[in-house]
KOLKEZA-650296 format. One record per residue (C-alpha): x, y, z; residue in three letters. Coordinates in Angstrom, 1 decimal, always signed. Example, Ala and Ser with C-alpha at 12.3 -4.5 7.8 and 13.67 -1.06 7.14 Angstrom:
<pts>
xx  yy  zz  pator
+12.3  -4.5  +7.8  ALA
+13.7  -1.1  +7.1  SER
</pts>
This chain:
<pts>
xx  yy  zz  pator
+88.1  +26.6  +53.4  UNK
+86.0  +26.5  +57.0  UNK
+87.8  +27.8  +59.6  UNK
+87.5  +26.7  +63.2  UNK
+85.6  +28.5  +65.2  UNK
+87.9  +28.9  +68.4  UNK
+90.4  +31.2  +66.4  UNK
+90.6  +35.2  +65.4  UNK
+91.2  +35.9  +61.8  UNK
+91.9  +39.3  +60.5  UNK
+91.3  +39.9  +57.1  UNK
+91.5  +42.9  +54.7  UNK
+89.9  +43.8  +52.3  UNK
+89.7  +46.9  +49.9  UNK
+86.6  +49.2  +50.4  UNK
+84.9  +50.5  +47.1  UNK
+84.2  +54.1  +46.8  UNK
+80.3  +54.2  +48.0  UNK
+78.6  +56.7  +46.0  UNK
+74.9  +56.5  +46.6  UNK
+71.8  +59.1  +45.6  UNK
+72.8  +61.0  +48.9  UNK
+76.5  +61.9  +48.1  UNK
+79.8  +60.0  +48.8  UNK
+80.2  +57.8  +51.9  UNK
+83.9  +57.2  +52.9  UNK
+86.6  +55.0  +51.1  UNK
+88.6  +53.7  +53.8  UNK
+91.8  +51.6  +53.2  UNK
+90.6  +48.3  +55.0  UNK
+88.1  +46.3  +56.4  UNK
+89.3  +43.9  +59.2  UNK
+87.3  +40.1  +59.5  UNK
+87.2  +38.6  +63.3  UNK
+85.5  +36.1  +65.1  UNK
+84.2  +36.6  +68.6  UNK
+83.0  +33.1  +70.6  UNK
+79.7  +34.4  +72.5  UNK
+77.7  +32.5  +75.1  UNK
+74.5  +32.6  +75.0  UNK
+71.2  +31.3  +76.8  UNK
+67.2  +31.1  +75.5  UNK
+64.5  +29.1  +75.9  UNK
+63.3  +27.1  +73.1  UNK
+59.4  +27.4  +71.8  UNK
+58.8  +24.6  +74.0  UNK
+60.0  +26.3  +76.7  UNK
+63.4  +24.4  +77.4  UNK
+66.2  +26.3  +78.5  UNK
+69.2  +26.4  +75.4  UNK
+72.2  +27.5  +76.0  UNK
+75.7  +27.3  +73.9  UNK
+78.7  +29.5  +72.6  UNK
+77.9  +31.1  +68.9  UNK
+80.6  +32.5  +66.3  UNK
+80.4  +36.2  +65.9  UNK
+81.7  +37.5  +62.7  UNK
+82.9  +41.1  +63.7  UNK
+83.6  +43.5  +60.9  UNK
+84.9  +47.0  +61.3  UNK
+87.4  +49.5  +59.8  UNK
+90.6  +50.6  +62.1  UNK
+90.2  +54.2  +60.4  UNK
+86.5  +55.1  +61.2  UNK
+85.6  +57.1  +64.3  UNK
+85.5  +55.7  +67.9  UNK
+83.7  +54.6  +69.2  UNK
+81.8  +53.3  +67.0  UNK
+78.3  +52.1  +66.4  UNK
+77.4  +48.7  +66.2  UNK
+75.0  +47.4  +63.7  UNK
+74.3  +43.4  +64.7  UNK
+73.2  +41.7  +61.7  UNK
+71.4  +38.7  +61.8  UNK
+71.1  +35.8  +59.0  UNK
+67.4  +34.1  +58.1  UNK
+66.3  +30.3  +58.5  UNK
+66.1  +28.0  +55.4  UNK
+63.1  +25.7  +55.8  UNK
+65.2  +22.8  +55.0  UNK
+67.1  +21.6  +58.1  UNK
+70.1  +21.0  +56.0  UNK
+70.5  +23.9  +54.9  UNK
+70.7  +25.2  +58.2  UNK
+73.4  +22.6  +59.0  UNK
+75.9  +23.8  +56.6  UNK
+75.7  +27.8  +57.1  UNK
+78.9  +27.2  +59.1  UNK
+79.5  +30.6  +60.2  UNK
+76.9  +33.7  +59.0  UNK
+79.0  +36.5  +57.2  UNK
+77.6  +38.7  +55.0  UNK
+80.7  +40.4  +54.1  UNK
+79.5  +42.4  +51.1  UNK
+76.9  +44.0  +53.2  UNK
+78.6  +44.6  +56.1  UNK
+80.9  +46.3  +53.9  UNK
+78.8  +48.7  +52.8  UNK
+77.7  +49.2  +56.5  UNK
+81.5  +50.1  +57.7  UNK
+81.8  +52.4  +55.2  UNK
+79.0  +53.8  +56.9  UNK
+80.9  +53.8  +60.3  UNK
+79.8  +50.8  +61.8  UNK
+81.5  +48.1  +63.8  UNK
+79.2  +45.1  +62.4  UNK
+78.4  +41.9  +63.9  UNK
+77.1  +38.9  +62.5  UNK
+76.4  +36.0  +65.0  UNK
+75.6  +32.4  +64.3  UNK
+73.1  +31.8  +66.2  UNK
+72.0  +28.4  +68.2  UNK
+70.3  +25.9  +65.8  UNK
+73.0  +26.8  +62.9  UNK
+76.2  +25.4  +61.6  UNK
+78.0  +23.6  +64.7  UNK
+75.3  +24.4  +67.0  UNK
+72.9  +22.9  +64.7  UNK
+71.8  +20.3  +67.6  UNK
+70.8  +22.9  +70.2  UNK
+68.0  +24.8  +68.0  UNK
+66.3  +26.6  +69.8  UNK
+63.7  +28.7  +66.9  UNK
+61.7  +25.9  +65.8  UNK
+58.2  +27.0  +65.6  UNK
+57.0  +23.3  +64.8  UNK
+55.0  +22.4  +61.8  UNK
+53.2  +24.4  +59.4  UNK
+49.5  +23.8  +60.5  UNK
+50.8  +24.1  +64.3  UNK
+53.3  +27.5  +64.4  UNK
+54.3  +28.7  +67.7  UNK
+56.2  +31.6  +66.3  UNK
+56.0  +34.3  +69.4  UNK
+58.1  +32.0  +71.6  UNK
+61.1  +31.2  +68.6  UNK
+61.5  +35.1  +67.7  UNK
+62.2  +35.3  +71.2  UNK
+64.8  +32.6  +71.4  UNK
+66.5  +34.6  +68.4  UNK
+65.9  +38.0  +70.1  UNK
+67.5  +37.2  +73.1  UNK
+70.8  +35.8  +71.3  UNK
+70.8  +39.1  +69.4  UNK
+70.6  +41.2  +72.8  UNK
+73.5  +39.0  +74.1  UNK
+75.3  +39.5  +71.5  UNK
+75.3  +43.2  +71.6  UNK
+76.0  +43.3  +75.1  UNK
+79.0  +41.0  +74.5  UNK
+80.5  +42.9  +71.3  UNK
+80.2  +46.6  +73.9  UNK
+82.3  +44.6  +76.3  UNK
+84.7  +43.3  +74.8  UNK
+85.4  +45.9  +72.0  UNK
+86.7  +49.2  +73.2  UNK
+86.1  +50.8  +69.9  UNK
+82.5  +49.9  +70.2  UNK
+79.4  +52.5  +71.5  UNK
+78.3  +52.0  +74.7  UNK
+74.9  +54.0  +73.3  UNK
+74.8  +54.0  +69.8  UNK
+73.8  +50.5  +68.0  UNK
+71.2  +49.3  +64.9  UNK
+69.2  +46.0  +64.8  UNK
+69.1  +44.7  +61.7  UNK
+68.1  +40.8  +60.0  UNK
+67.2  +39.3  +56.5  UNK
+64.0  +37.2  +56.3  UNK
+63.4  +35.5  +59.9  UNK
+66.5  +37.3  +60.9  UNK
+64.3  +40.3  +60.1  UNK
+61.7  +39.4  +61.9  UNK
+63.5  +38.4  +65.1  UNK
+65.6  +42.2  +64.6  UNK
+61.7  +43.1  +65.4  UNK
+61.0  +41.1  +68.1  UNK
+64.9  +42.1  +69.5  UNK
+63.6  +45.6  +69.4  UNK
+60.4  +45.0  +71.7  UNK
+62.7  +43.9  +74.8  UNK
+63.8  +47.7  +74.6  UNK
+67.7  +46.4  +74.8  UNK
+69.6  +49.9  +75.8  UNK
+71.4  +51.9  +73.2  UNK
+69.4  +51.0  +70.3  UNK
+68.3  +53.8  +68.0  UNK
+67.0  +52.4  +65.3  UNK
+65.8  +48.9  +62.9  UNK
+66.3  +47.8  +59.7  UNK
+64.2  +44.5  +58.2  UNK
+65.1  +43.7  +54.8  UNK
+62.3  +40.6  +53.7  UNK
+61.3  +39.7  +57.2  UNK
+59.3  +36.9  +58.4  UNK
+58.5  +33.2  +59.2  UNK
+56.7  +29.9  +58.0  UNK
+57.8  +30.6  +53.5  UNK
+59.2  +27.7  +52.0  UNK
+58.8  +28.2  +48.1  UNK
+59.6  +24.8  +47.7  UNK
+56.3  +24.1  +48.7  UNK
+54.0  +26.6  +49.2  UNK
+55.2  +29.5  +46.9  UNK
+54.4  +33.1  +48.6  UNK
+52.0  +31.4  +51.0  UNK
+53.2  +31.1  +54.4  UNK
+52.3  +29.2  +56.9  UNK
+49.5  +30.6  +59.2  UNK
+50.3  +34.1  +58.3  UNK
+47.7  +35.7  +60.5  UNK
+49.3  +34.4  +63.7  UNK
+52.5  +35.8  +62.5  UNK
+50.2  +38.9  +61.8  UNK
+49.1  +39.1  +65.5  UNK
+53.0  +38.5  +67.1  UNK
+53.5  +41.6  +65.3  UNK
+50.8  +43.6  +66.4  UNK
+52.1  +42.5  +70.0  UNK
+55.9  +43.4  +68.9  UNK
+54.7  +47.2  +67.9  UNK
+52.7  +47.5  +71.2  UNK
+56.3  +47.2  +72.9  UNK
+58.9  +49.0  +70.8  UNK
+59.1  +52.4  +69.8  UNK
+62.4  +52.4  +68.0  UNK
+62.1  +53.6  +64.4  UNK
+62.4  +51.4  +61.9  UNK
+62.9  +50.1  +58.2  UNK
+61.1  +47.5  +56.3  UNK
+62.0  +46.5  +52.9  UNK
+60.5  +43.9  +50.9  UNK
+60.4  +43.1  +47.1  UNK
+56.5  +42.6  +45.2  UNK
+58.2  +39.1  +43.8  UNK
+59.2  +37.3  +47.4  UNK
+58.6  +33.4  +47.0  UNK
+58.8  +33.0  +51.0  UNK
+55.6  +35.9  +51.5  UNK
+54.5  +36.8  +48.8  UNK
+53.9  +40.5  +47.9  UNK
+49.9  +41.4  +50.7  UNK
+51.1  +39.4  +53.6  UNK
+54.8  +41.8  +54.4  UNK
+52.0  +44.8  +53.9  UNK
+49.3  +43.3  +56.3  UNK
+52.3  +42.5  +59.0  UNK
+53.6  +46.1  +59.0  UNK
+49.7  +47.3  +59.3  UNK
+49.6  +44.8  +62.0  UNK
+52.8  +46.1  +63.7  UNK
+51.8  +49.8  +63.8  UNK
+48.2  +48.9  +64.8  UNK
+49.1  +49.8  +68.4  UNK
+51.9  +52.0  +68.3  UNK
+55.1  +50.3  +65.9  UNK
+56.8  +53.0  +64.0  UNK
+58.2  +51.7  +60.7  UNK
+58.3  +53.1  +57.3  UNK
+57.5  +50.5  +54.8  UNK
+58.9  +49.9  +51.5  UNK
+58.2  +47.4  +48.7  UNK
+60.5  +47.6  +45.6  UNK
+59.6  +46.6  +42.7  UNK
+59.7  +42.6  +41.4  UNK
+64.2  +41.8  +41.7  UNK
+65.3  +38.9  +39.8  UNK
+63.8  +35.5  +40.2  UNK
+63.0  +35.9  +43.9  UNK
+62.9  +38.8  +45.8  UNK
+63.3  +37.1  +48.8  UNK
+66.8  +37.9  +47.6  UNK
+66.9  +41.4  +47.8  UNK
+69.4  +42.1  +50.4  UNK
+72.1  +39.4  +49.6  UNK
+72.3  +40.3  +45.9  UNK
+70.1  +43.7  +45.4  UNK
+72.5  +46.2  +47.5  UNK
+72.4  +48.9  +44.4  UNK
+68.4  +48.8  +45.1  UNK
+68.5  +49.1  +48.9  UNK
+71.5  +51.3  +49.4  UNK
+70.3  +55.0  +48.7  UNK
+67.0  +54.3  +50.8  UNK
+69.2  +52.5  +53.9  UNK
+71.5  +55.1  +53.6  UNK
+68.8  +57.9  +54.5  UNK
+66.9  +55.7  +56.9  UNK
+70.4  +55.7  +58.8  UNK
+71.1  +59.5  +58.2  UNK
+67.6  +60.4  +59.6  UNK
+68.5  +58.2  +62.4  UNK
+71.9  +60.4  +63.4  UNK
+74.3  +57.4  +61.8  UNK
+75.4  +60.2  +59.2  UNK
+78.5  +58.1  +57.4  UNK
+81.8  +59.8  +58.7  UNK
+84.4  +61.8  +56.2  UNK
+86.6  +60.4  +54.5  UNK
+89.3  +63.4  +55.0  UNK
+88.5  +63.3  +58.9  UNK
+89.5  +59.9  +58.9  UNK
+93.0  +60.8  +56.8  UNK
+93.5  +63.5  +58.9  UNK
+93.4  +61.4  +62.1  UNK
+95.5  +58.7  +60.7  UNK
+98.0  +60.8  +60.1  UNK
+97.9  +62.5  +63.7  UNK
+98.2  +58.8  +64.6  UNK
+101.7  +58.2  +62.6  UNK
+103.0  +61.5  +64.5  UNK
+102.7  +59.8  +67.6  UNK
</pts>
């Protein structure tokens, strides 16, 4: 059932026991569901102003730490428009499950383009032989940047300073290009399968104009300094398994720091990887984010403080 967008939902829902190669990560009672509206502006990659209010799908956990980190995490773009009709409202509860067990207050906007606000898109990078895809990672970067501005003021358990971008597939991509407009209290990056211009449909593992995509990126690493993560799979129908490798060398030819990984072939598609692969991704995330100070918080901390909380 679709809820409307205007209300606040809480949900909860039982946390597994994470127990990855690096030890045990909290098990915390609940994980509470929310929706924040956000407005938003951009400009469109034909340089007209967009503007419109987004859902925000806010998950968090009432026993971890505050404040608490913020990880914004940001869907991908199907090549058919009507796919991107019907996404509704972005969620991603399974992952951002495993990310509140991590500590995390995590937030997964809708952005402009998608679902209700499917009129007012503002990332199309126009047709395959003519991609403008510099000016509609930009439009998505600077929803992403509101969007972490908005969640820090109007969630007092949020970090004021502490926060991770992360995205799947052109949601990856525009995590990278959010990164470059040096938004403050960011530490760190994760892509999981990111880029632009695959549709398998019709041009299996060959996107379209890949070297142009190549060359945003080298201009995305000459900007941002933030560590980050890059994880793709050999078997990705959207880009194939040289053209992610090429866009990283691009990215860190003048300056990008990010630690690439390509798993093995996963299932069908690897273009899949993070929605249904989080057994493969977790252990590496996990010490991406513990290298990155987002060490997961105790589990017998967080008892101990809800039960100085029932005292009171």
């Amino acid at each position: 059932m679709l809820l409307p967008l205007n209300c606040t939902v809480v949900v909860r829902v039982a946390l597994p026991l994470w127990v990855g190669a690096l030890g045990a990560a909290p098990a915390f009672a609940s994980m509470q569901e929310r929706v924040l509206e956000v407005p938003v502006s951009t400009t469109s990659a034909s340089g007209e102003p967009v503007q419109g209010e987004i859902a925000v799908t806010i998950f968090s956990d009432p026993n971890n730490p505050v404040p608490a980190p913020v990880l914004v995490l940001n869907h991908g773009r199907s090549p058919q428009a009507e796919g991107r009709k019907q996404l509704h409202r972005a969620r991603f509860a399974k992952q951002a499950r495993y990310f509140v067990a991590r500590g995390f207050i995590v937030a997964v906007p809708t952005r402009l383009g998608y679902g209700p606000e499917f009129a007012k898109d503002a990332e199309q990078s126009g047709a395959c032989k003519h991609k403008r895809y510099a000016p509609a990672l930009n439009a998505a970067a600077l929803q992403i940047n509101a969007v972490l501005r908005a969640v820090r003021a109007r969630r007092p358990d949020a970090s004021p300073d502490r926060a991770v971008i992360a995205g799947q597939s052109f949601g990856g991509a525009a995590a990278v290009a959010a990164a470059a407009q040096n938004p403050e209290g960011v530490q760190a990056v994760i892509n999981f399968a990111g880029g632009a211009g695959g549709n398998p449909r019709t041009h299996t593992m060959q996107p379209c104009d890949p070297q142009q995509l190549a060359s945003v990126f080298t201009e995305l690493g000459a900007k941002s300094r933030l560590p980050m993560l890059w994880m793709y799979a050999r078997n990705d129908q959207y880009f194939g398994a040289s053209w992610p490798a090429k866009w990283h060398a691009a990215f860190e030819k003048e300056g990008g720091k990010a630690q690439f990984v390509q798993l093995p072939a996963f299932g069908k598609d690897g273009h899949e990887l993070f929605r249904a692969g989080l057994p493969q991704w977790e252990a590496t995330v996990s010490r991406f984010l513990d290298d990155n100070g987002f060490t997961a918080p105790v589990a017998d901390a967080a008892a101990e403080r809800t039960q100085l909380r029932a005292r009171k």
